[in-house]
N, C-alpha and C positions, 0 to 999 in steps of 0.2 A: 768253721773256725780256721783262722790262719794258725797258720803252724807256727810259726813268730810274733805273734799279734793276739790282741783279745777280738776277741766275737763281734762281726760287723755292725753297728749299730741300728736297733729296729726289724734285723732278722735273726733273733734269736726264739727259742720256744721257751716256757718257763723254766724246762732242765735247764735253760742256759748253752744248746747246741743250736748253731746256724740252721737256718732251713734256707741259706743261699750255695746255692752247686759251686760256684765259684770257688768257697770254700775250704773244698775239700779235694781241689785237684792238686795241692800240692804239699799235700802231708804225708809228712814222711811215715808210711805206714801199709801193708800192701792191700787191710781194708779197710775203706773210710767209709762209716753206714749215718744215713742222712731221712730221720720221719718226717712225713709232711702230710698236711692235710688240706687237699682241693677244696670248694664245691665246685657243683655239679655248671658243665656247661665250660668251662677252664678251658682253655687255648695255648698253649705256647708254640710259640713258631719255630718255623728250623733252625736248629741251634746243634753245637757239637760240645765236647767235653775232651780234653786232652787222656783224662781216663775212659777207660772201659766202664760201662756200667750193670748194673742189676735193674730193672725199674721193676719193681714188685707191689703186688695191688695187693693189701691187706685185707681192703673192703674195697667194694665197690665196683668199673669196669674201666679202663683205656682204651686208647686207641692211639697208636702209632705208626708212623707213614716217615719213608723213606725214598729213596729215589727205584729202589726195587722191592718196595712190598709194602703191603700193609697192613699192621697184626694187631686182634684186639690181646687184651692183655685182662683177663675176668678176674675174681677174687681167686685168692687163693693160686697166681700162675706169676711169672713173672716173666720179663723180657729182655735178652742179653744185646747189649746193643756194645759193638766193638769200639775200641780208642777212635774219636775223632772224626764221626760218620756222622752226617747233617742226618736230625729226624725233628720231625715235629711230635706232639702230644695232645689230644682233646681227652674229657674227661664223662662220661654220660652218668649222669649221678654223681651224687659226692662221692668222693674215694679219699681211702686212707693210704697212703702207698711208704714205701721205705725204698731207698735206693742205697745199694751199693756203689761204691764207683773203687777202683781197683786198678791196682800201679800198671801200667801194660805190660810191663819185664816179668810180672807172676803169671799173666794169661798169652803168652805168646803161643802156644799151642792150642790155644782155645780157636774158638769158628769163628773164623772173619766176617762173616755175615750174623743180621741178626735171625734170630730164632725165637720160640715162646717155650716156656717147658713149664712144667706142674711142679710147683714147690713144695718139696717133700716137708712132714712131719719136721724132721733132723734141721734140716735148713731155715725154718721157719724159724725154729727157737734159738739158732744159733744166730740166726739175724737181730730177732728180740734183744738176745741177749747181750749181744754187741754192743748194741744200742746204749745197753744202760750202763757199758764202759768208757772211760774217758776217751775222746778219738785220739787221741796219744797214747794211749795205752801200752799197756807193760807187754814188749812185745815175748818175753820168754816166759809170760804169766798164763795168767786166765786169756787175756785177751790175743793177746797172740794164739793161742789152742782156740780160739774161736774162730779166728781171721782163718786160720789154715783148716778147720773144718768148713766153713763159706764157703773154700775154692775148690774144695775137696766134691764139693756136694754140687757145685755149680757144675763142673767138669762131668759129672758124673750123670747131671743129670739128662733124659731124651728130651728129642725137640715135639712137639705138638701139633697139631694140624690147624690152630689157629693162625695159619700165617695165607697173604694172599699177595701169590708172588705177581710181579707186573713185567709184561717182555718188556726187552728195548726196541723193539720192530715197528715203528710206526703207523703201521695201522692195526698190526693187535692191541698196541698201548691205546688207540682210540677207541676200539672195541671195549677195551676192559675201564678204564674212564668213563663212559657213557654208560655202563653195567653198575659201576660203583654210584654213578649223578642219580641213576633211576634202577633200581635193581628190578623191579617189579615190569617192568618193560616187558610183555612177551615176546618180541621179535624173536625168529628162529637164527639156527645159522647162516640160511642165504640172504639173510635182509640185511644179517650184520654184517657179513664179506661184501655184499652191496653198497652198505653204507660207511667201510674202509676202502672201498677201491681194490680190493683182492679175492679170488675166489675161494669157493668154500676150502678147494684142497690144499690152499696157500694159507688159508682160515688155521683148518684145523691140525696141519702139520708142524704150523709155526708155535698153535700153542703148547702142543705136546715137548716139542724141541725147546722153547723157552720156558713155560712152567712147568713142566712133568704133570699138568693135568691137561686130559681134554675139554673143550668148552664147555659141554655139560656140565663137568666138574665143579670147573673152576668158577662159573657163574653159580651154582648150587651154593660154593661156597662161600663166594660173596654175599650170598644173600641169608647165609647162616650168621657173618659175619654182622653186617649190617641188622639181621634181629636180635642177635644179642645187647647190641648198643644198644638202639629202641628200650629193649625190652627193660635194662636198666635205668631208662629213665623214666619206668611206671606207665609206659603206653601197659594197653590191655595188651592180652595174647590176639583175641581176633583182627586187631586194631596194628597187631605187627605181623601177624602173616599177612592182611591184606597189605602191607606196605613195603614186602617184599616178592608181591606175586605169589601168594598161597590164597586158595580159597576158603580155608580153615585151618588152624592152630594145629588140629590133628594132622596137618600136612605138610606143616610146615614141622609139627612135631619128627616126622618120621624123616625128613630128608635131614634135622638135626644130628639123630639119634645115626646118620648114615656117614655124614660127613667127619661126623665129631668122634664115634665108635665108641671105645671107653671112656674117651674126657666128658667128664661134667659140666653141664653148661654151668653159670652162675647161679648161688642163690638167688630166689626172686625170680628166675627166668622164664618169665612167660612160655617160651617156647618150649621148654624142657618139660 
């Protein structure tokens, strides 16, 4: 909704709120919360928002890709994405998602980078319930006490290990592209330092210094990353650990349950 204007025509939901982002970048409000609903297979290309946003999966699972990382975003998790940072979005499965987006001058202390974090109980319902206030809302009312429990809860909340950072060192970022093109690839690590032009200890000094994981890791988790998607688009569980290099589900189960620690994969998750 413009903040000056009625509702763009043709993107509106039957409550009568926009489900166009553009929106909601310029309401004077510090949160403007926006439901939508994908199907499955969805695309949007790199695009930016002059707000900070929220991108929260209600159902279903995302994926999000930036120029330093790539995070799925499962039900129940959502994704801080900073003012004005190009990202794309695919959808595996339908999903239901809600986005905040949020004045920058309320989150200047917030992580300049993005990150995934577990939407708490408190958060979820205060997002709900935003929802079903006007995006003008009465900001010393109910909905203002909403907006400032939103930021309260955002700030608050930890980051998650669904995220897959990408170096800038040109032949790790080949390494790790070629790992995300085919995760299932057994190649070890002197074939991939072979096939970057660098050797192993240029390999794996660099990942450690650019991602904070070692190659083992960091492919592990790419390829927890990549079964999650799968998995929510109704592949079987055999039929996803073989297509991320596991020879059984229970194998791929256990590098899950390794990489992931507390977080719960997705409802439905094959792997899990």
């Amino acid at each position: 909704m413009n903040a000056n204007g009625p509702i763009s025509p043709g993107l509106a939901r039957p409550d009568g709120r926009s489900t166009n982002a553009a929106d909601y970048q310029d309401v004077p409000r510090a949160v403007a919360v926006m439901p939508k609903a994908y199907a499955a297979g969805m695309r949007l290309d790199r695009h930016f928002h002059p707000r900070a946003q929220l991108l929260y999966a209600t159902t279903g699972l995302m994926m999000a890709s930036a120029e330093d990382g790539t995070w799925v975003v499962p039900e129940g998790h959502a994704l801080w994405i900073p003012p004005r940072l190009p990202h794309a979005v695919a959808t595996h499965g339908a999903v239901a998602m809600c986005s905040a987006y949020l004045d920058p001058d309320t989150v200047a202390d917030f992580p300049t980078g993005c990150r995934v974090i577990a939407v708490s109980p408190l958060l979820a319902a205060a997002l709900a319930a935003l929802a079903e206030e006007p995006v003008l809302y009465d900001q010393d009312g109910r909905g203002g006490h909403l907006a400032a429990l939103v930021l309260d809860e955002i700030g608050r909340a930890p980051a998650t290990p669904l995220t897959l950072p990408l170096p800038r060192d040109p032949r790790l970022r080949r390494v790790c592209l070629g790992i995300i093109e085919d995760p299932a690839q057994a190649s070890d690590l002197d074939a991939w330092a072979d096939r970057a032009g660098a050797s192993r200890r240029t390999l794996t000094r660099g990942f450690r210094a650019e991602t904070g994981l070692s190659f083992g890791d960091w492919r592990a988790r790419a390829r927890v990353i990549r079964a999650l998607a799968l998995a929510a688009e109704g592949r079987p569980p055999r039929a996803v650990a073989a297509a991320v290099g596991y020879r059984s589900a229970q194998a791929l189960r256990t590098t899950v349950a390794r990489v992931l620690g507390p977080e719960r994969p997705p409802r439905g998750d094959g792997a899990a």
